[in-house]
PDBQT receptor file of N, H, CA, C and O in Angstrom, charges set to zero:
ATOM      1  N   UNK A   1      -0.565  -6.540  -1.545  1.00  0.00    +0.000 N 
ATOM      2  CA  UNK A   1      -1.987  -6.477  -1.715  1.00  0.00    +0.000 C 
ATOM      3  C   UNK A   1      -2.465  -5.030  -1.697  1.00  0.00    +0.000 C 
ATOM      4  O   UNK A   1      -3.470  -4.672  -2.311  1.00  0.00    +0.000 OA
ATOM      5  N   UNK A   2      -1.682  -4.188  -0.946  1.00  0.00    +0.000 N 
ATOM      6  H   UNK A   2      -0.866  -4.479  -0.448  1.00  0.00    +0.000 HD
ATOM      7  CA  UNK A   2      -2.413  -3.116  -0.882  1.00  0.00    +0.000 C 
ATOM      8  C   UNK A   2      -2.148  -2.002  -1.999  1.00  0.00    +0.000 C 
ATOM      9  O   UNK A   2      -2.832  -0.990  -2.149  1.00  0.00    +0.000 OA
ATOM     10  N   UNK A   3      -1.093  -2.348  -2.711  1.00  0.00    +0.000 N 
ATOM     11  H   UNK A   3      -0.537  -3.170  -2.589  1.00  0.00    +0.000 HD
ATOM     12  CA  UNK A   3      -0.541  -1.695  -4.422  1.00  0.00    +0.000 C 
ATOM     13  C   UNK A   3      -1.622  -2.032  -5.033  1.00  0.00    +0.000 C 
ATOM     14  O   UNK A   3      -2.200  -1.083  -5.562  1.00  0.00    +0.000 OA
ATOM     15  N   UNK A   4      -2.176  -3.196  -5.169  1.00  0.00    +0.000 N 
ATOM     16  H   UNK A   4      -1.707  -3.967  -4.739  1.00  0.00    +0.000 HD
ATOM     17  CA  UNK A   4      -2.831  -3.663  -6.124  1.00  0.00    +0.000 C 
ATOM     18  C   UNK A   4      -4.328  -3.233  -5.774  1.00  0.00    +0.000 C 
ATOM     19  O   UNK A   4      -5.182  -2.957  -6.616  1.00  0.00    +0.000 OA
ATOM     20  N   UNK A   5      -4.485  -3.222  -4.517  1.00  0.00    +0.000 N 
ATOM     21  H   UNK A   5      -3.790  -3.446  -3.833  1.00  0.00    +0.000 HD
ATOM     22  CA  UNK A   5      -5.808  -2.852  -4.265  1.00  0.00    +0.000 C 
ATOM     23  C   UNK A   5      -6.040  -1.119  -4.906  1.00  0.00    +0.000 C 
ATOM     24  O   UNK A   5      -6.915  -0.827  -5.722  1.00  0.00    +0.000 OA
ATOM     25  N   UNK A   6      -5.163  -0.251  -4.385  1.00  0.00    +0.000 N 
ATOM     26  H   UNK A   6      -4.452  -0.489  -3.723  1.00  0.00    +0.000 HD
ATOM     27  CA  UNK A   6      -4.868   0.926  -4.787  1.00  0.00    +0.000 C 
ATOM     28  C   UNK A   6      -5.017   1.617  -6.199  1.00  0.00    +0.000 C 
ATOM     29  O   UNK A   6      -5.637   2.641  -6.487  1.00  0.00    +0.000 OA
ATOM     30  N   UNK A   7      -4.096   0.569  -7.194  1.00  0.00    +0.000 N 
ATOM     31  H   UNK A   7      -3.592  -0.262  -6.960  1.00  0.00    +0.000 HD
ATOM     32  CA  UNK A   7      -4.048   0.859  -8.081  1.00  0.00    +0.000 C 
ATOM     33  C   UNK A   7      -4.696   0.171  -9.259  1.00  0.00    +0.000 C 
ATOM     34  O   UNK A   7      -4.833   0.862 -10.269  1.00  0.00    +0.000 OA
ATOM     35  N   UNK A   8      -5.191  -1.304  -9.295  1.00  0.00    +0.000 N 
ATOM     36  H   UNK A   8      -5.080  -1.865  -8.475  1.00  0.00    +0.000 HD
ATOM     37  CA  UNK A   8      -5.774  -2.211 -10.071  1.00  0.00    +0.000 C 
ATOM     38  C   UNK A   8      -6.989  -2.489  -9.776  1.00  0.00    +0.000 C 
ATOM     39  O   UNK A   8      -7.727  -2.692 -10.740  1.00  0.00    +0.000 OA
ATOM     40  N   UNK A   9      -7.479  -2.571  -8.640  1.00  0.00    +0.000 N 
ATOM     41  H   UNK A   9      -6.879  -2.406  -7.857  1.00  0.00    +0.000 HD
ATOM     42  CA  UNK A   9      -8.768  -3.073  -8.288  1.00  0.00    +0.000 C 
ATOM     43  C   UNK A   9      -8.732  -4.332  -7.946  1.00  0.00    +0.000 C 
ATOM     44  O   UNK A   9      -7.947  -4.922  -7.203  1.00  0.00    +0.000 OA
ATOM     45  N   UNK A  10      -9.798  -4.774  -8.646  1.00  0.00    +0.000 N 
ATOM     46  H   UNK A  10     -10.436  -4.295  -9.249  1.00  0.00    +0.000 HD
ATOM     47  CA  UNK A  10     -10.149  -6.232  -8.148  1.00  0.00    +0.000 C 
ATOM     48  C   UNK A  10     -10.820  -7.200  -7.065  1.00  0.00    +0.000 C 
ATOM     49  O   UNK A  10     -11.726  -6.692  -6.404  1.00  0.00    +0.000 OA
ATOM     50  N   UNK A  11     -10.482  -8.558  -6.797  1.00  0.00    +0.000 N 
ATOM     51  H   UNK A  11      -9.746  -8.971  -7.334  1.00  0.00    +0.000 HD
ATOM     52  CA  UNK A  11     -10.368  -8.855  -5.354  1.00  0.00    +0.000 C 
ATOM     53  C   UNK A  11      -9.371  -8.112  -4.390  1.00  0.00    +0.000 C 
ATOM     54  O   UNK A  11      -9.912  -8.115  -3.284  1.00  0.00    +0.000 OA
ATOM     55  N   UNK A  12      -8.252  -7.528  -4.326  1.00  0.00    +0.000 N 
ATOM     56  H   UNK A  12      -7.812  -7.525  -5.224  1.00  0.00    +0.000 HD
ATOM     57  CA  UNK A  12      -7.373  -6.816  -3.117  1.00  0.00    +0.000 C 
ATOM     58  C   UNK A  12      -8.777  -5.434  -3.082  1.00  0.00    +0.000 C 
ATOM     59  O   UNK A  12      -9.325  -5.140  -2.020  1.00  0.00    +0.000 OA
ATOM     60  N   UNK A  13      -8.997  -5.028  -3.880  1.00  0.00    +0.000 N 
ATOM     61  H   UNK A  13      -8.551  -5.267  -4.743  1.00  0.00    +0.000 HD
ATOM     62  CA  UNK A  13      -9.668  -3.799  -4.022  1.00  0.00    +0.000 C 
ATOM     63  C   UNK A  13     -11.021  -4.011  -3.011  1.00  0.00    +0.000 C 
ATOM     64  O   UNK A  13     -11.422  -3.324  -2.072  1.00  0.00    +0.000 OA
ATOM     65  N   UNK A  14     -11.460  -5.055  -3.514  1.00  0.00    +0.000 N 
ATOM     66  H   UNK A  14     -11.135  -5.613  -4.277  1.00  0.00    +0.000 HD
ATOM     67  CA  UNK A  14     -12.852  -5.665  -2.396  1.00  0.00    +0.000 C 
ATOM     68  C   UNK A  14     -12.439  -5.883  -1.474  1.00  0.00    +0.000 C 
ATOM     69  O   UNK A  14     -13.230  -5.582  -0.581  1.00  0.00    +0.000 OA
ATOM     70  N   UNK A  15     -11.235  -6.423  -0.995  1.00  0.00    +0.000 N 
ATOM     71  H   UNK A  15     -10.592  -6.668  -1.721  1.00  0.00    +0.000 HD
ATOM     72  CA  UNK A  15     -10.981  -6.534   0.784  1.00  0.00    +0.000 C 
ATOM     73  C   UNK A  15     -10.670  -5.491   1.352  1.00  0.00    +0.000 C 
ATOM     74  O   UNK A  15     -10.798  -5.384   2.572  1.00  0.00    +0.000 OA
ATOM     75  N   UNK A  16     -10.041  -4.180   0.333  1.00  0.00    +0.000 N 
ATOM     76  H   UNK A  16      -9.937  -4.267  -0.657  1.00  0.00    +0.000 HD
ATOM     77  CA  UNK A  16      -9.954  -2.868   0.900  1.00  0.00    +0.000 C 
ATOM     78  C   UNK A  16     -11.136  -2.107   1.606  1.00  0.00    +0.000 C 
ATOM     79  O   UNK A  16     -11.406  -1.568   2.680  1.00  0.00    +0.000 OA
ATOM     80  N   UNK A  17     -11.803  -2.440   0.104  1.00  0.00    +0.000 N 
ATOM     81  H   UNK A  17     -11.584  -2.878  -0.768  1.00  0.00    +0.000 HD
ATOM     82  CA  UNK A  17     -13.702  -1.791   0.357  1.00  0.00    +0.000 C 
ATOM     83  C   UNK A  17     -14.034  -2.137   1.811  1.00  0.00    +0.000 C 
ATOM     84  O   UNK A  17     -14.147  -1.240   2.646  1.00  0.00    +0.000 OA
ATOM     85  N   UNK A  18     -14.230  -3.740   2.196  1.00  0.00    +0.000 N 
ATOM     86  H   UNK A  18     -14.139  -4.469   1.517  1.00  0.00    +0.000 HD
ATOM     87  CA  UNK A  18     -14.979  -4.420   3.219  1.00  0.00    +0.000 C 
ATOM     88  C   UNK A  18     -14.177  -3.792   4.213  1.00  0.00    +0.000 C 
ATOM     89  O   UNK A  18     -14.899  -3.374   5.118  1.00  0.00    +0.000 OA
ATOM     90  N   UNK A  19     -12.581  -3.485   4.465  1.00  0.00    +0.000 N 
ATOM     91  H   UNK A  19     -11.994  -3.825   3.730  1.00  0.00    +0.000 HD
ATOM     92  CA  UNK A  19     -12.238  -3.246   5.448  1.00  0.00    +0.000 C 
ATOM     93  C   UNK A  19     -12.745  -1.551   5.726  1.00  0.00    +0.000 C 
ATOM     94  O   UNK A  19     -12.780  -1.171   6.896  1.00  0.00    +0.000 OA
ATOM     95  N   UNK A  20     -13.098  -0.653   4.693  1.00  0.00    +0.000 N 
ATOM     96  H   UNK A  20     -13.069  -0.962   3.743  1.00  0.00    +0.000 HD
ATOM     97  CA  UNK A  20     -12.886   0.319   5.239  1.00  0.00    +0.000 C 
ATOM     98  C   UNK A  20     -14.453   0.718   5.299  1.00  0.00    +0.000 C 
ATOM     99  O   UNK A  20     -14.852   1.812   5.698  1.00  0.00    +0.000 OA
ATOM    100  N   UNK A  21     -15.191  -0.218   4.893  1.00  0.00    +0.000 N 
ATOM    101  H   UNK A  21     -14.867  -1.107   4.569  1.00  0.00    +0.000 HD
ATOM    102  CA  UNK A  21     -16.661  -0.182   5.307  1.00  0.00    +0.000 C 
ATOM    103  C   UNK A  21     -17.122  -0.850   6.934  1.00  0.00    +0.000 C 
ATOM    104  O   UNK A  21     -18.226  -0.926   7.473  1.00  0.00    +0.000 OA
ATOM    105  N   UNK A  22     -15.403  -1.376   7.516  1.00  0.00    +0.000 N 
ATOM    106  H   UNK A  22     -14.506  -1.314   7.078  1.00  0.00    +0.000 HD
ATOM    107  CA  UNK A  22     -15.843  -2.201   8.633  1.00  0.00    +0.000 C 
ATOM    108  C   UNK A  22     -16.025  -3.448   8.820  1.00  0.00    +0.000 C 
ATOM    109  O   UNK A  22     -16.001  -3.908   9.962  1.00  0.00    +0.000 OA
ATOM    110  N   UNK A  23     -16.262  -4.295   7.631  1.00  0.00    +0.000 N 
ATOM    111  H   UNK A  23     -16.282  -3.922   6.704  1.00  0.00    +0.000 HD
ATOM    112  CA  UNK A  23     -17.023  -5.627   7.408  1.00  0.00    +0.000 C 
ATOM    113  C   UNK A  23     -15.451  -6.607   8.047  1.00  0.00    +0.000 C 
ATOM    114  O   UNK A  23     -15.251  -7.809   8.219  1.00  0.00    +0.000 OA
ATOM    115  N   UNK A  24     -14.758  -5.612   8.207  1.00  0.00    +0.000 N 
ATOM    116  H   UNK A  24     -14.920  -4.635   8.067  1.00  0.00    +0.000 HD
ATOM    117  CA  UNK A  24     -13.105  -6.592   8.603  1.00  0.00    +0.000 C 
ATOM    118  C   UNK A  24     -12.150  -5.397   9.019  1.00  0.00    +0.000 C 
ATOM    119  O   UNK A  24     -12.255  -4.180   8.870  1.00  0.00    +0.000 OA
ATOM    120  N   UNK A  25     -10.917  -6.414   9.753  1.00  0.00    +0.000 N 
ATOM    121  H   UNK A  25     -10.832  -7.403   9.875  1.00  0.00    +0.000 HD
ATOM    122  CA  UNK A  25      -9.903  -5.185  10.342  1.00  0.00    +0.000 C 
ATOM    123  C   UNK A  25      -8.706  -5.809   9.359  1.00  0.00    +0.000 C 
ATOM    124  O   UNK A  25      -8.634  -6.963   8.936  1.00  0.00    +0.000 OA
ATOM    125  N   UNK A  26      -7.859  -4.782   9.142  1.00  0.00    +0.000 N 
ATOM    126  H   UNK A  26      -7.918  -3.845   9.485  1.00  0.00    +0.000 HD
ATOM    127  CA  UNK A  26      -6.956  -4.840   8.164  1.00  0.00    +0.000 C 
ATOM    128  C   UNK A  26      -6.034  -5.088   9.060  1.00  0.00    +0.000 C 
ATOM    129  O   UNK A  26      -6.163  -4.229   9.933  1.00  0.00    +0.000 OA
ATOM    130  N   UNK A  27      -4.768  -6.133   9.440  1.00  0.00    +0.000 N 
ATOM    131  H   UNK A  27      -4.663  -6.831   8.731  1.00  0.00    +0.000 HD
ATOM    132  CA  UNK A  27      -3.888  -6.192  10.112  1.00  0.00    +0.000 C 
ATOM    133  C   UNK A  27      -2.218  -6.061   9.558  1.00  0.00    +0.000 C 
ATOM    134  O   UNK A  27      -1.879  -6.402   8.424  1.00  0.00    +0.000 OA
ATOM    135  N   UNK A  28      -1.275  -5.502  10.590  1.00  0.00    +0.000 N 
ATOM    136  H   UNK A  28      -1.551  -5.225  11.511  1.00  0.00    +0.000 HD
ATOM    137  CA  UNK A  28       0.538  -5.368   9.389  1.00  0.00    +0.000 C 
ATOM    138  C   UNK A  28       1.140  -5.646  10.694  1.00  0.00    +0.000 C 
ATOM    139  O   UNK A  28       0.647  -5.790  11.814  1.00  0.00    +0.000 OA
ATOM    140  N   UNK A  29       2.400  -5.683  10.225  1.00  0.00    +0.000 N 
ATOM    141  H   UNK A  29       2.800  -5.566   9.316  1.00  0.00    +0.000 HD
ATOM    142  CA  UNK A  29       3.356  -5.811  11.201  1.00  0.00    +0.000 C 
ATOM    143  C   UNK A  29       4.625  -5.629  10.178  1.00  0.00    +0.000 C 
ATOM    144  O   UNK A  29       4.806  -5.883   8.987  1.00  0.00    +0.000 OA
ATOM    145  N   UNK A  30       5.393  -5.076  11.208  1.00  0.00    +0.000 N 
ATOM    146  H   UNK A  30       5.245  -4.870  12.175  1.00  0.00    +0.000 HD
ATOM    147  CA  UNK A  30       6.452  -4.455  10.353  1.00  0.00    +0.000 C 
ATOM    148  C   UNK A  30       7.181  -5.203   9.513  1.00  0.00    +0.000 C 
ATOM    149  O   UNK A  30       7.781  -4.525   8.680  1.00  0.00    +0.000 OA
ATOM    150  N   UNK A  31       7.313  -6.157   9.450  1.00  0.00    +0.000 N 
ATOM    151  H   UNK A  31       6.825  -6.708  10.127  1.00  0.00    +0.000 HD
ATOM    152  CA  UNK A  31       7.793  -7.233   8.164  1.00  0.00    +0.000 C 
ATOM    153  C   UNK A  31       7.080  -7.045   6.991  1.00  0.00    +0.000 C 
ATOM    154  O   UNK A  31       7.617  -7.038   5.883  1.00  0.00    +0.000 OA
ATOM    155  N   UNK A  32       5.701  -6.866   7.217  1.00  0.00    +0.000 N 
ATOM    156  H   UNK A  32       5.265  -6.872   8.117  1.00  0.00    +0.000 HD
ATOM    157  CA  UNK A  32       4.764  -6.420   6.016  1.00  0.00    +0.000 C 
ATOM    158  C   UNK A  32       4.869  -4.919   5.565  1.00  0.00    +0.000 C 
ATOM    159  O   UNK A  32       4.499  -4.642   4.424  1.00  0.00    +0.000 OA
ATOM    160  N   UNK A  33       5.261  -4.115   6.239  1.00  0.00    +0.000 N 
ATOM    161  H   UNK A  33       5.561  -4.341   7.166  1.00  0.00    +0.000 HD
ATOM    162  CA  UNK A  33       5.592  -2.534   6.293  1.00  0.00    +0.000 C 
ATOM    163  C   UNK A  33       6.859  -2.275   5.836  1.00  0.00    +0.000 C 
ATOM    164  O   UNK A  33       7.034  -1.249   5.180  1.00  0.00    +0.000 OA
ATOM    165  N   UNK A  34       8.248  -3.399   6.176  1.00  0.00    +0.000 N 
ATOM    166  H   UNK A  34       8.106  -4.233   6.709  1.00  0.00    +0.000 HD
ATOM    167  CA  UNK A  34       9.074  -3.055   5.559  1.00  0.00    +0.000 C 
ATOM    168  C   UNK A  34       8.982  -3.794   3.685  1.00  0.00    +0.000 C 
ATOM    169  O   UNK A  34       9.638  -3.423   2.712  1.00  0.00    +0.000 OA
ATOM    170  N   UNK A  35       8.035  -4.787   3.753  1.00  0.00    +0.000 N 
ATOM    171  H   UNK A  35       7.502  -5.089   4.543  1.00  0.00    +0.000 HD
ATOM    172  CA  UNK A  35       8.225  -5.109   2.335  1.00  0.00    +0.000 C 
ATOM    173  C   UNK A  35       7.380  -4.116   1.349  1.00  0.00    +0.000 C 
ATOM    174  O   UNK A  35       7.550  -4.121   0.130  1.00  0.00    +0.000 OA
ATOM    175  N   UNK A  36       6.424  -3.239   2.038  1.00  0.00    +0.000 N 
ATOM    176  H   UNK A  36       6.286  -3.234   3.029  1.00  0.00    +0.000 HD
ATOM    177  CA  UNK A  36       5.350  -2.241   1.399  1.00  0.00    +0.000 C 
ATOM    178  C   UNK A  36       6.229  -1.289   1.046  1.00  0.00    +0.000 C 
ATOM    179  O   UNK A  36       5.918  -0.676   0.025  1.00  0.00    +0.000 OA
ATOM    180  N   UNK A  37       7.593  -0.862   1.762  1.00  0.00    +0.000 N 
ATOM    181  H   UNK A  37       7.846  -1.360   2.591  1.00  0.00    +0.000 HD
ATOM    182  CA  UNK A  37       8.531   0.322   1.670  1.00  0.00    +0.000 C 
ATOM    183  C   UNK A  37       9.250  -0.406   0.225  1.00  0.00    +0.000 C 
ATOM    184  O   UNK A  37       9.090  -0.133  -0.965  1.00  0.00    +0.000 OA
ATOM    185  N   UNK A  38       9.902  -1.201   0.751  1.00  0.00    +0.000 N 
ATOM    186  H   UNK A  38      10.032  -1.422   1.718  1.00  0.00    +0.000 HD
ATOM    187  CA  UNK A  38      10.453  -2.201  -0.549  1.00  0.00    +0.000 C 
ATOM    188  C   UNK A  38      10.154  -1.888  -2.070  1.00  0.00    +0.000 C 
ATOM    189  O   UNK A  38      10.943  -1.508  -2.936  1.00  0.00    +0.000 OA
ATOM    190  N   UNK A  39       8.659  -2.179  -2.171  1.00  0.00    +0.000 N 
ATOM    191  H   UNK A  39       8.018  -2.488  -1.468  1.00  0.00    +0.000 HD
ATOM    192  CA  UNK A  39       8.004  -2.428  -3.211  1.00  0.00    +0.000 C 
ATOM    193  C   UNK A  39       7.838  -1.190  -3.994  1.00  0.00    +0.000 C 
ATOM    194  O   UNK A  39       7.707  -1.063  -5.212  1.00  0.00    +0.000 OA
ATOM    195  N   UNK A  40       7.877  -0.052  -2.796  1.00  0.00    +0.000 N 
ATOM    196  H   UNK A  40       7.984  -0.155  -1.807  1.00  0.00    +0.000 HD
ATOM    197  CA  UNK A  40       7.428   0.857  -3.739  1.00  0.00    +0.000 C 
ATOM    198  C   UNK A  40       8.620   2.057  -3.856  1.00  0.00    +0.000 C 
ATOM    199  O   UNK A  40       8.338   3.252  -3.948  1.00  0.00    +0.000 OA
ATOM    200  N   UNK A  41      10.046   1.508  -3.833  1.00  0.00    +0.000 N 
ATOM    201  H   UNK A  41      10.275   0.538  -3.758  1.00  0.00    +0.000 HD
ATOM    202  CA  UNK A  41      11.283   1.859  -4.182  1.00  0.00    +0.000 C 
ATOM    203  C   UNK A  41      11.090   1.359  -5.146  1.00  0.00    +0.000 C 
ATOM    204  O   UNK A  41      11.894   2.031  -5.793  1.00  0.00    +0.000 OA
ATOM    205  N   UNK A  42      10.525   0.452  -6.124  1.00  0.00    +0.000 N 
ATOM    206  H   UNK A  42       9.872  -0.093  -5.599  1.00  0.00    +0.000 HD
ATOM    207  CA  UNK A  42      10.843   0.241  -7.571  1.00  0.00    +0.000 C 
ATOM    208  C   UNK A  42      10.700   0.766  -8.397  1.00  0.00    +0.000 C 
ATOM    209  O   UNK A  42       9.597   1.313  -8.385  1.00  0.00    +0.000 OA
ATOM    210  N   UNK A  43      11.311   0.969  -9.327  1.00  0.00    +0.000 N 
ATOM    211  H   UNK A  43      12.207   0.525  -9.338  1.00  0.00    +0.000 HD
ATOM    212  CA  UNK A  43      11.516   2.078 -10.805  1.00  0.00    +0.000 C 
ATOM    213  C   UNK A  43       9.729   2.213 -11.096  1.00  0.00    +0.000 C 
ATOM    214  O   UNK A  43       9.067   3.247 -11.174  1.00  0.00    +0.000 OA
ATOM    215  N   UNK A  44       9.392   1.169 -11.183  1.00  0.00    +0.000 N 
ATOM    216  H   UNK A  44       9.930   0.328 -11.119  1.00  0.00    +0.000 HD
ATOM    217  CA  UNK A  44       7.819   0.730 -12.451  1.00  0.00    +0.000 C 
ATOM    218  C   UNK A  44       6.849   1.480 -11.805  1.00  0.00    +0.000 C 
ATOM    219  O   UNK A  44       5.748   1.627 -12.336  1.00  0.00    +0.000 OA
ATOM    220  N   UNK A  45       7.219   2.180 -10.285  1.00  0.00    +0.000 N 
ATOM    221  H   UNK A  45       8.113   2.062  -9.854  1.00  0.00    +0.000 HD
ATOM    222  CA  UNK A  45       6.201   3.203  -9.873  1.00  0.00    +0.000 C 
ATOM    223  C   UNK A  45       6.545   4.901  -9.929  1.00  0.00    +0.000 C 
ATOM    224  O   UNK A  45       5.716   5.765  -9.645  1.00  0.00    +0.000 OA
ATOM    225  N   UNK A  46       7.970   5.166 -10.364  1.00  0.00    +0.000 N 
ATOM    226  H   UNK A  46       8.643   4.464 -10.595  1.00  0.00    +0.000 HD
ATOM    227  CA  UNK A  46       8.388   6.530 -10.168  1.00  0.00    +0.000 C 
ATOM    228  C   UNK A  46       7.467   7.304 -11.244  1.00  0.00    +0.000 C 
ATOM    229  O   UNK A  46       7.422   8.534 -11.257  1.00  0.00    +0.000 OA
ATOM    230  N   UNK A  47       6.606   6.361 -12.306  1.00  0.00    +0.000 N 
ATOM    231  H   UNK A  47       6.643   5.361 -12.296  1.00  0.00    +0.000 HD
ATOM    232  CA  UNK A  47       5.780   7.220 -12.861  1.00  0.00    +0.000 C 
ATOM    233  C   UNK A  47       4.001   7.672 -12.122  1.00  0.00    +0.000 C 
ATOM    234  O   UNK A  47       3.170   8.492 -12.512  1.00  0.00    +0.000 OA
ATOM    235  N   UNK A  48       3.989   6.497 -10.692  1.00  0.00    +0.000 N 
ATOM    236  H   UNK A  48       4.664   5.831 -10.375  1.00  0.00    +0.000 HD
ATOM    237  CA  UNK A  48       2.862   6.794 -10.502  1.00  0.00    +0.000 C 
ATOM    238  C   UNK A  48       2.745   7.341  -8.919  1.00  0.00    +0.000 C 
ATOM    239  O   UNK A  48       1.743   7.569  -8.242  1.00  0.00    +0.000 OA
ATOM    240  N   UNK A  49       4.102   7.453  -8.618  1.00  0.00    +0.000 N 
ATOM    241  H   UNK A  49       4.917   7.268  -9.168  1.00  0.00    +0.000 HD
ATOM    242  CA  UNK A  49       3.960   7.814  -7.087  1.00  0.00    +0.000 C 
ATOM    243  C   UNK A  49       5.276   9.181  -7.045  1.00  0.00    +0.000 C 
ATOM    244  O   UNK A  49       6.177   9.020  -7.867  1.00  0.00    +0.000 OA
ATOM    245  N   UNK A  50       5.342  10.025  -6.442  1.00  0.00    +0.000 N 
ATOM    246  H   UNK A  50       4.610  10.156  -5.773  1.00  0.00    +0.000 HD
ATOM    247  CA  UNK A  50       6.375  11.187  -6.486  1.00  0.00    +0.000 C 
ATOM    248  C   UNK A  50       7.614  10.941  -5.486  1.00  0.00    +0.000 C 
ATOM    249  O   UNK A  50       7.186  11.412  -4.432  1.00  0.00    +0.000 OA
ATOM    250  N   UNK A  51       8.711  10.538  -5.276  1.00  0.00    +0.000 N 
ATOM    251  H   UNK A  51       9.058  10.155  -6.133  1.00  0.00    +0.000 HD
ATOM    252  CA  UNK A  51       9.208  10.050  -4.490  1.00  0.00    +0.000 C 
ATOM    253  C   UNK A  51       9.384  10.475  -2.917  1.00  0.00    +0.000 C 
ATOM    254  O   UNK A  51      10.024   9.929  -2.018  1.00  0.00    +0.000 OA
ATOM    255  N   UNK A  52       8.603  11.614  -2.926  1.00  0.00    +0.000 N 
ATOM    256  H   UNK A  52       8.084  12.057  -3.657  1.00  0.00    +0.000 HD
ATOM    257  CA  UNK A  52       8.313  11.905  -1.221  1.00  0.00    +0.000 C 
ATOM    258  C   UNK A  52       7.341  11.068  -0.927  1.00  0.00    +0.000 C 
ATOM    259  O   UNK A  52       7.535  10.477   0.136  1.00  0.00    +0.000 OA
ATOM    260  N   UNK A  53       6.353  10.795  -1.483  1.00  0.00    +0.000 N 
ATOM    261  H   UNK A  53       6.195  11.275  -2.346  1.00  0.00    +0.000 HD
ATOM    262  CA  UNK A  53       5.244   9.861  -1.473  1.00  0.00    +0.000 C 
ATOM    263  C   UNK A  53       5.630   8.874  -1.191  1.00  0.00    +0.000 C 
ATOM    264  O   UNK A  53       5.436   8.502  -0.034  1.00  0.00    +0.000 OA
ATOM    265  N   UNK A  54       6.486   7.848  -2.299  1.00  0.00    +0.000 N 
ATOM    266  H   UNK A  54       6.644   8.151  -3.239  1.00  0.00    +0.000 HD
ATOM    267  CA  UNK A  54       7.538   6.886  -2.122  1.00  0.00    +0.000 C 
ATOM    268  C   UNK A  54       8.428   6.608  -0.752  1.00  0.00    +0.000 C 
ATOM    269  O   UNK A  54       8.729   5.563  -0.175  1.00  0.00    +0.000 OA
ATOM    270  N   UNK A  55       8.686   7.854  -0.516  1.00  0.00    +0.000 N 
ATOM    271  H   UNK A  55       8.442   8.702  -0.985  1.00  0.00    +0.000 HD
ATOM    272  CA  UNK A  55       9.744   7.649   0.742  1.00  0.00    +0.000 C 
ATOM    273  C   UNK A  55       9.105   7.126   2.178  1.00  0.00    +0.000 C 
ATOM    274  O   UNK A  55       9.637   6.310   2.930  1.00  0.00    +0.000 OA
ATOM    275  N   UNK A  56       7.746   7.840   2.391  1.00  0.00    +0.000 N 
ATOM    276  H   UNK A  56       7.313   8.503   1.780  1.00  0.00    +0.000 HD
ATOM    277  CA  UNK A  56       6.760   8.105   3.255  1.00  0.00    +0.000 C 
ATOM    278  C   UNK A  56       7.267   9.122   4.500  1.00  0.00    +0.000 C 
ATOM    279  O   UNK A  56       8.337   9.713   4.350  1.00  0.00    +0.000 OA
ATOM    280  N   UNK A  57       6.764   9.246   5.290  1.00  0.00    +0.000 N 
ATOM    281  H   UNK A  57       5.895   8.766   5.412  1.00  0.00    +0.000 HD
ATOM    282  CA  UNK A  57       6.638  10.230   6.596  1.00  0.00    +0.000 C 
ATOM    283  C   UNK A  57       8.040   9.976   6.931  1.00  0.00    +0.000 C 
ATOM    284  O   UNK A  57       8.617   8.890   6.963  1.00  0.00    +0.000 OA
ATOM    285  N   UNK A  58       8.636  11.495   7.250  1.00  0.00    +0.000 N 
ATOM    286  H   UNK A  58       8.167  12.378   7.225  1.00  0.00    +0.000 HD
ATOM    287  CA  UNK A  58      10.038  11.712   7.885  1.00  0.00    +0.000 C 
ATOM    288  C   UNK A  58       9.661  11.538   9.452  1.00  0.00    +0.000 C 
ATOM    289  O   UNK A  58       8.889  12.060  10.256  1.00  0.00    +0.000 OA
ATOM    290  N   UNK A  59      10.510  10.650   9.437  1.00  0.00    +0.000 N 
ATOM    291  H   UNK A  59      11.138  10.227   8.784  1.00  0.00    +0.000 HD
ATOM    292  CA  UNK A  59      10.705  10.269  11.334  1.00  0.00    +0.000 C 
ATOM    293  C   UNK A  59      10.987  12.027  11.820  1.00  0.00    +0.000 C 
ATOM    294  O   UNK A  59      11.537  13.033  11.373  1.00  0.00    +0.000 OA
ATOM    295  N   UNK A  60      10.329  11.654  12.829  1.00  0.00    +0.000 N 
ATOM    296  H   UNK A  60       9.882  10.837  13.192  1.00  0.00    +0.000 HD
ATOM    297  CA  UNK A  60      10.788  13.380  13.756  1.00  0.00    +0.000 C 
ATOM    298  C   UNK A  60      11.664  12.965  14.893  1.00  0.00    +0.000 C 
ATOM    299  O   UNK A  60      12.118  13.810  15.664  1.00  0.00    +0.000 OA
TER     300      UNK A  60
């Protein structure tokens, strides 16, 4: 949901809006965090994300 909100709009895009206007709390848990990592290892984004981006934050 949150690819799509990001990048397409839509309804995901409106639950983004409401959450970050407050109107709702956005909730994850790492099952949802590891499938967000997942998703965006796929080829169909190396044109829209840079793969440090892709990788996300280096553990310290």
């Amino acid at each position: 949901m949150l690819l799509s909100a990001l990048l397409w709009g839509g309804a995901p895009h409106a639950v983004l809006e409401h959450a970050r206007d407050g109107a709702l709390t956005l909730i994850s848990s790492p099952a949802l965090l590891a499938e967000f990592a997942r998703v965006m290892e796929c080829p169909k984004f190396d044109a829209i994300f840079s793969a440090p981006i892709r990788r996300g934050p280096t553990p310290h």
